[in-house]
C-alpha positions in Angstrom: 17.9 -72.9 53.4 16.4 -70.6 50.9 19.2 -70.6 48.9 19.6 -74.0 48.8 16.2 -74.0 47.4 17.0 -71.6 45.0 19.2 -73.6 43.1 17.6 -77.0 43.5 15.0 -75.4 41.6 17.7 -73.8 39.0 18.7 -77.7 38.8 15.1 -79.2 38.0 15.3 -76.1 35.3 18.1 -77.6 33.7 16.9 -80.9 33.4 13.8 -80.2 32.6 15.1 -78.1 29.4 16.2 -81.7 28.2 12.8 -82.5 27.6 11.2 -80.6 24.7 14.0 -81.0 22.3 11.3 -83.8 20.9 7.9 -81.9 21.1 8.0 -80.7 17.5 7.6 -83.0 14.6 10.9 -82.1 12.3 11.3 -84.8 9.7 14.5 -87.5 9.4 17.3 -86.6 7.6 17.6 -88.1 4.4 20.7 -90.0 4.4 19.3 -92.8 7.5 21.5 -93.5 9.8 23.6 -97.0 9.3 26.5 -96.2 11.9 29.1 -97.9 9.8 28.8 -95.6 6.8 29.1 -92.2 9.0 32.3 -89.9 8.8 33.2 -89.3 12.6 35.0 -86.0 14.1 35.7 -85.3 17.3 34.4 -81.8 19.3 37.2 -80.4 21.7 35.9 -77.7 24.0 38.1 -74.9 24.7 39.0 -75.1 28.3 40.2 -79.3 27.6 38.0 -81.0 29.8 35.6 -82.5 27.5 36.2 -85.0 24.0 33.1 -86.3 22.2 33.0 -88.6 18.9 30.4 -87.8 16.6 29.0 -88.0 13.1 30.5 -84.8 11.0 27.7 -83.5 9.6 26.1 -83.2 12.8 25.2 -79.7 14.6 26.8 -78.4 17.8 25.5 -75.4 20.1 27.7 -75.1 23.2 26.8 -72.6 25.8 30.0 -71.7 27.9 30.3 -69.4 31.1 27.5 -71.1 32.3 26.8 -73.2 35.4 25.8 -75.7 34.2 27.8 -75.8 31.2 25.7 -77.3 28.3 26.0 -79.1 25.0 24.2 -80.3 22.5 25.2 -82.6 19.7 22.5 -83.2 17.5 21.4 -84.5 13.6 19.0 -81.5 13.4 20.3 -78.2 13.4 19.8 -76.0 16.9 20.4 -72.5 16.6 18.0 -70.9 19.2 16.9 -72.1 22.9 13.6 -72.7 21.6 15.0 -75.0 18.4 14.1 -78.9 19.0 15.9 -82.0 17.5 15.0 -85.5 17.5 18.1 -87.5 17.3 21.3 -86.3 19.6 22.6 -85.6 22.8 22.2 -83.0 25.9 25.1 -82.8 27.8 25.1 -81.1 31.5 27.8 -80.1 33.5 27.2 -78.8 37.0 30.6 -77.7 38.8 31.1 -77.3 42.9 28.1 -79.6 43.1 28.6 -79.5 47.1 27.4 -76.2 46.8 24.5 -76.5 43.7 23.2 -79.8 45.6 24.5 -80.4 48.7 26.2 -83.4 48.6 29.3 -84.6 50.0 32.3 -84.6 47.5 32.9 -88.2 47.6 29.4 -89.6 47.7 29.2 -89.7 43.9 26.1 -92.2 44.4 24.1 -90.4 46.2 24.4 -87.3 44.0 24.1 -89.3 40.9 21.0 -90.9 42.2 19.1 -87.1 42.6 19.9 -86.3 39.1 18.9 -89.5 37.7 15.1 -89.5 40.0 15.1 -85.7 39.2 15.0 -87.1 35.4 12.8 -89.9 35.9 10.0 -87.5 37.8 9.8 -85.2 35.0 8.4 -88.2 32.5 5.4 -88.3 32.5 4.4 -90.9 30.5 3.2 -93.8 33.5 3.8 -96.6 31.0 7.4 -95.6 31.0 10.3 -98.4 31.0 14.0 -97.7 32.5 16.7 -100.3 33.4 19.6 -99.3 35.3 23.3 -100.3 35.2 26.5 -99.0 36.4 29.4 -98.9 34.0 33.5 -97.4 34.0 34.2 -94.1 31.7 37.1 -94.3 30.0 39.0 -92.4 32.6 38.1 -95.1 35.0 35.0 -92.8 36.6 32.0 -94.9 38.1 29.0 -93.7 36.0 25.5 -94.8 36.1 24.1 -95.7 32.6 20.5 -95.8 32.4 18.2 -97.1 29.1 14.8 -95.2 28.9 11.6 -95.5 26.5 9.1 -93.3 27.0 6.2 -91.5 25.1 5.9 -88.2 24.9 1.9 -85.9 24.9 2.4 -86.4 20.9 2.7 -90.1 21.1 6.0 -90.3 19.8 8.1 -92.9 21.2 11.7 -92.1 22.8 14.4 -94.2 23.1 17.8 -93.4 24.6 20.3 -93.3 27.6 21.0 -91.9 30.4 24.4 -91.6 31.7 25.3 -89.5 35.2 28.7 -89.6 36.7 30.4 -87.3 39.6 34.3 -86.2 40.2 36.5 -84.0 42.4 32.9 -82.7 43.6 31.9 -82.0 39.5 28.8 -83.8 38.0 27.6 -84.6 34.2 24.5 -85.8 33.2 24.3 -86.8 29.4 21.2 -87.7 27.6 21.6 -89.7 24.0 18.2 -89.9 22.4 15.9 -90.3 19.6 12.7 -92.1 18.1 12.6 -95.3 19.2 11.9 -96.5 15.6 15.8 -95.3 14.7 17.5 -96.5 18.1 18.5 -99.1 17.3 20.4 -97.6 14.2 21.9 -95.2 16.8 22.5 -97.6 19.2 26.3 -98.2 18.4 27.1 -94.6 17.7 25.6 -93.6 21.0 27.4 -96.4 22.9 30.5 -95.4 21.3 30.4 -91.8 22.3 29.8 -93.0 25.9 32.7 -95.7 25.9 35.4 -93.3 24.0 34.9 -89.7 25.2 36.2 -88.1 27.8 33.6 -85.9 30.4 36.2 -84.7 32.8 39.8 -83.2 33.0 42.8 -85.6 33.4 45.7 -83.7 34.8 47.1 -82.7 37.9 44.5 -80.1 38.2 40.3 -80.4 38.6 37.5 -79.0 36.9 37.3 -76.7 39.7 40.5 -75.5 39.5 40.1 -74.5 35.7 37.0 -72.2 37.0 40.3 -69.5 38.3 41.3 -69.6 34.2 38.2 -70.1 32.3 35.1 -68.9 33.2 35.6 -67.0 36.9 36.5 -63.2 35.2 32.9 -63.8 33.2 31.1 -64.6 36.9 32.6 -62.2 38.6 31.4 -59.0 35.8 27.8 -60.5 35.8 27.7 -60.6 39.8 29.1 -57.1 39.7 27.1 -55.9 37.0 23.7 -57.6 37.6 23.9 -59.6 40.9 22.1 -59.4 44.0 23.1 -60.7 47.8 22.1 -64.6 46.4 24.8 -63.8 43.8 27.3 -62.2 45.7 27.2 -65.6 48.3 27.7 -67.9 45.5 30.5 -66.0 43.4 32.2 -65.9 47.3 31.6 -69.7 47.8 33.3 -70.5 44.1 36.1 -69.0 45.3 36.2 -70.5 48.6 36.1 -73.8 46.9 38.6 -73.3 44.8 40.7 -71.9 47.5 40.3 -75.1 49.6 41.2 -77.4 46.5 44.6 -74.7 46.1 45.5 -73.0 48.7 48.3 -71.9 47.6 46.9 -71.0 43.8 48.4 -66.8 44.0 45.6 -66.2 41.2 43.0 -67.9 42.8 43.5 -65.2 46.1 44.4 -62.2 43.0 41.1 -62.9 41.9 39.0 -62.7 45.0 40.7 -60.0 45.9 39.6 -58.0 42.6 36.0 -59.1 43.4 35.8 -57.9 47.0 37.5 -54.3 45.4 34.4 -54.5 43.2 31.6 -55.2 46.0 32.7 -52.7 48.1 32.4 -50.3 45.7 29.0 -51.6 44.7 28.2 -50.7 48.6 27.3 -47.5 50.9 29.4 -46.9 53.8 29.1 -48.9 56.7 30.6 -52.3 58.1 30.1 -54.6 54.9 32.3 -51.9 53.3 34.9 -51.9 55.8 34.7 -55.9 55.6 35.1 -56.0 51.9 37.9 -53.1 51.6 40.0 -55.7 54.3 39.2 -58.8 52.7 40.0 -57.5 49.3 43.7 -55.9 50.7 44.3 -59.6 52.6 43.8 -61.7 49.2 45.5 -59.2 47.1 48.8 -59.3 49.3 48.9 -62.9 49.8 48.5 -63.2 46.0 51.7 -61.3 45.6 53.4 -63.3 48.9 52.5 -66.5 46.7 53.7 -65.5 43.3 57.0 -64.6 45.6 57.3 -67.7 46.9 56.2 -70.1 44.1 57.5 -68.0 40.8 58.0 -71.5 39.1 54.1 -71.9 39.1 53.7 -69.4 36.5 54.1 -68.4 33.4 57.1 -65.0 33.9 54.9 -62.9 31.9 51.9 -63.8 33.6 53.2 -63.0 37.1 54.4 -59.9 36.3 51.4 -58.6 35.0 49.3 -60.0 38.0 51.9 -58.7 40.1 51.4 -55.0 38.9 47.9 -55.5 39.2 47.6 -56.7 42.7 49.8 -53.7 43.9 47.9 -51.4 41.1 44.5 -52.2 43.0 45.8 -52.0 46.4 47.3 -48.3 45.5 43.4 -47.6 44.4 42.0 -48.7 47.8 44.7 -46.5 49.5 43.8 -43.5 47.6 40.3 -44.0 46.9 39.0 -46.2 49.9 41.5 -44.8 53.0 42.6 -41.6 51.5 45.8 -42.4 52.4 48.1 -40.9 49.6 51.4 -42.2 50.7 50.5 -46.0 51.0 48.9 -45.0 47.4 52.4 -43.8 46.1 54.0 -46.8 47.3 51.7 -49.4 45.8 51.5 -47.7 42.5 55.5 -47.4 42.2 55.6 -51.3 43.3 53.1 -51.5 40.4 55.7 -50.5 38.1 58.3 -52.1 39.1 57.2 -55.5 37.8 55.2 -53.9 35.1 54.8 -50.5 33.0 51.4 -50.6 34.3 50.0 -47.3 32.4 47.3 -46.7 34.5 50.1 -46.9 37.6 51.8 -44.4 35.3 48.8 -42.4 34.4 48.2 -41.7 38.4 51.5 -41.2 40.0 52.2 -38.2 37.2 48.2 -37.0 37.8 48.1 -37.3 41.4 52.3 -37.2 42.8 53.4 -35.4 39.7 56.0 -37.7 39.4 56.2 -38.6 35.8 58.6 -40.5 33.5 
């Protein structure tokens, strides 16, 4: 329960970061903002699962390996966490929202519903208006679209949508603002961006899934480097997730197994070491039964090298963990079988003498 807690209130953080981005006074760009005379471009994030249209001269700050992923799209220029705009979009992305919030995987109206009260609660203007409707995203998605006016401690009036929407257990919230003198100008531009972009991955894979090749390597060094027990629960639960969605995903279970390798040797001796040691030999040789069985998953290259590696760390818990120098031996020489692995190398000639 604690945790769960703990990151409802890392959730309310997030959407209450949307908030300031009006609290300064910086003045409108010159050039006024008649939707028809704007040059659009479209931003492509790295890992695929996200298209937005938007005016080319426009600014972009995207934070990656981050949960939630954010984005801003704005006419003012944001550079630092503490920079402000008054015309844009905040764009949240929270994956394995079972986990972050609690709610089943398929009741996206439920979840939806908390982000968009979550939002409402943190206005605090009492004269505030908000009209709710629920529209299709371009991929088809249910998505609730919301149209706010509010003013802020300053008096400056806001104007702008709201727009929530969860799949495959992922959620977005997306905020498209500005004075409510210019709205109207914006009006088209921001409707546009809603009707034509995409939010989510299309393909035969999730969101999820893409956490094994994006952004899981990054979570697992800060949960090594810097996390506590809280962090070492969630980096496990990520992977259980993405486990459940792909069983039979050989890097998915390679990874894992590379994590509990590093948590046990975060740990003293004892029975959480023991656990770890075993967990972290289970995943690592069911990665390499899985890239047996399904070599046409993978790219050759690619499952060679995780190959080596899998039998590379187990020869490291044999000698390191168990002191047991011929399982060692074996699992290095299986390292280079698929792989000159030169740290395989580097140890069979330093510990077995048995160089090239």
């Amino acid at each position: 329960m604690v945790l769960k807690f703990l990151h409802l209130f890392i959730l309310w953080l997030s959407i209450v970061v949307s908030f300031p981005l009006f609290r300064i006074n910086i003045p409108t760009c010159a050039y006024g903002a008649e939707y028809d005379s704007l040059t659009l471009t479209t931003f492509n994030n790295d890992r695929g699962d996200i298209s937005i249209t938007y005016p080319n001269d426009w600014f972009i700050k995207e934070i990656k390996f981050n949960n939630p992923y954010t984005l801003f799209i704005s006419r003012e220029k944001i550079v630092e966490k503490t920079d402000m705009f008054k015309v844009g979009i905040s764009f949240y992305k929270f994956f394995h929202q079972s986990w972050y919030l609690g709610f089943p995987r398929n009741d996206y109206k439920e979840a939806v519903n908390f982000m968009v009260q979550g939002y409402l609660e943190e206005i605090k203007d009492p004269n505030k208006k908000f009209t709710e409707n629920w529209i299709n995203l371009s991929d088809g998605t249910p998505a609730f679209k919301g149209e706010f006016e509010y003013r802020l401690e300053n008096n400056i009036l806001v104007k702008g949508y709201l727009v929530a929407a969860m799949k495959n257990d992922v959620l977005f919230y997306l905020i498209l603002e500005s004075p409510h003198l210019e709205f109207e100008e914006y009006r088209p531009l921001f409707d546009k961006m809603i009707q034509t972009s995409k939010f989510f991955y299309v393909g035969d894979i999730t969101d999820n899934e893409l956490l094994d090749n994006e952004i899981v390597n990054y979570l697992v060094k800060e949960t090594i480097d810097e996390g506590d027990k809280k962090d070492f629960i969630e980096m496990n639960m990520v992977f259980q997730d993405a486990l459940d969605m792909s069983p039979n995903f050989a890097k998915t279970r390679f990874m894992m197994g590379g994590f509990f390798m590093q948590v046990a040797q975060k740990l003293d001796e004892g029975e959480n070491k023991e656990i770890s040691i075993k967990t972290a030999k289970e995943y690592l040789k069911s990665a390499v039964d899985l890239y047996a069985k399904y070599p046409e998953d993978y790219e050759p290259l690619e499952r060679k090298l995780n190959i080596s590696q899998c039998y590379y760390l187990l020869g490291d818990m044999s000698y390191f963990f168990d002191k047991n120098k011929d399982e060692a031996e074996e699992y290095y020489l299986n390292s280079l079988l698929y792989f000159e692995h030169p740290d395989a190398r580097r140890k069979l000639n330093q510990y077995f003498k048995q160089g090239k």
